[in-house]
C-alpha positions as CSV (number, residue, x, y, z in Angstrom):
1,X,-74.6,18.0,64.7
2,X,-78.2,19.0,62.7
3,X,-79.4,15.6,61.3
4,X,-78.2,15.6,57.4
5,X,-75.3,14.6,54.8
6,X,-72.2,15.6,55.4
7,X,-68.8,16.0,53.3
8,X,-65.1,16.1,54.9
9,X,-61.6,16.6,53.3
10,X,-58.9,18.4,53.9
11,X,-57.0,21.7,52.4
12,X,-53.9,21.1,50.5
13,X,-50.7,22.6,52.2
14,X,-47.3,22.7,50.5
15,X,-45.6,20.5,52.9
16,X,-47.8,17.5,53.8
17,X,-49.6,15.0,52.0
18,X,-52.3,13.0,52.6
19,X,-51.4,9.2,53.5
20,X,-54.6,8.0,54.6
21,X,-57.7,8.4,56.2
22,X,-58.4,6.2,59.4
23,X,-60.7,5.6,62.7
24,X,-64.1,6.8,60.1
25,X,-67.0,6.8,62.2
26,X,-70.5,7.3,60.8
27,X,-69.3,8.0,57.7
28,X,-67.9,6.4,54.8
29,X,-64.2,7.0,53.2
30,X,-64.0,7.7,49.4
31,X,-60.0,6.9,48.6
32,X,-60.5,8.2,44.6
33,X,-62.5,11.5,45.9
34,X,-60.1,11.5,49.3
35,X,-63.1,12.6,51.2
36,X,-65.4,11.3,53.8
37,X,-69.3,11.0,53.2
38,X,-71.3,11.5,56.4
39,X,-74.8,10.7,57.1
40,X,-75.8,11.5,60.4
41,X,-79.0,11.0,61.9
42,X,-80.8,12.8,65.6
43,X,-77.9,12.1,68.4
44,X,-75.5,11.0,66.2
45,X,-71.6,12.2,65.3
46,X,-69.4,11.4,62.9
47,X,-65.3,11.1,63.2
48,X,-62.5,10.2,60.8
49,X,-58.9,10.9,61.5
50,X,-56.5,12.1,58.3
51,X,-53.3,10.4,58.7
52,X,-50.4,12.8,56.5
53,X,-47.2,12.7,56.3
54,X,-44.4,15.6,55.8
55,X,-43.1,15.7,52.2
56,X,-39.9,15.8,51.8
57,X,-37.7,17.9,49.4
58,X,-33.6,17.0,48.7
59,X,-32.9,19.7,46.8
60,X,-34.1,22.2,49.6
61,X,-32.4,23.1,53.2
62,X,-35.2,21.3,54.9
63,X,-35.2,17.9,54.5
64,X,-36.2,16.0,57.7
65,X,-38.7,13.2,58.0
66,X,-41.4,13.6,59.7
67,X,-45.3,12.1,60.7
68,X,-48.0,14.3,61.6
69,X,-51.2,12.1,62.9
């Protein structure tokens, strides 16, 4: 990646939710914004995984449980 700061979060989707945000590399995780600040420098990459998890609805036909890492 070009040397510089660097912002990552994720697109809300109607079924999952974000739990958590784990394995951050390079970067630092802000839980209120629920993004991840990056600075990287020359030779350098940052990495964070988003841990969701499939939201469930009773009231609809589809409600099985479900992890997506």
């Amino acid at each position: 990646m070009t040397p510089g700061a660097y912002i990552a979060s994720e697109v809300k989707t109607s079924r999952y939710s974000l739990k958590n945000v784990i394995n951050v590399e390079k970067g630092v995780y802000d839980s209120k914004g629920k993004v991840v600040n990056f600075t990287i420098k020359s030779n350098e990459e940052g990495k964070a995984t988003f841990y969701n998890v499939k939201n469930t609805y009773k009231d609809l036909s589809h409600n099985s449980i479900a992890v997506n890492t």
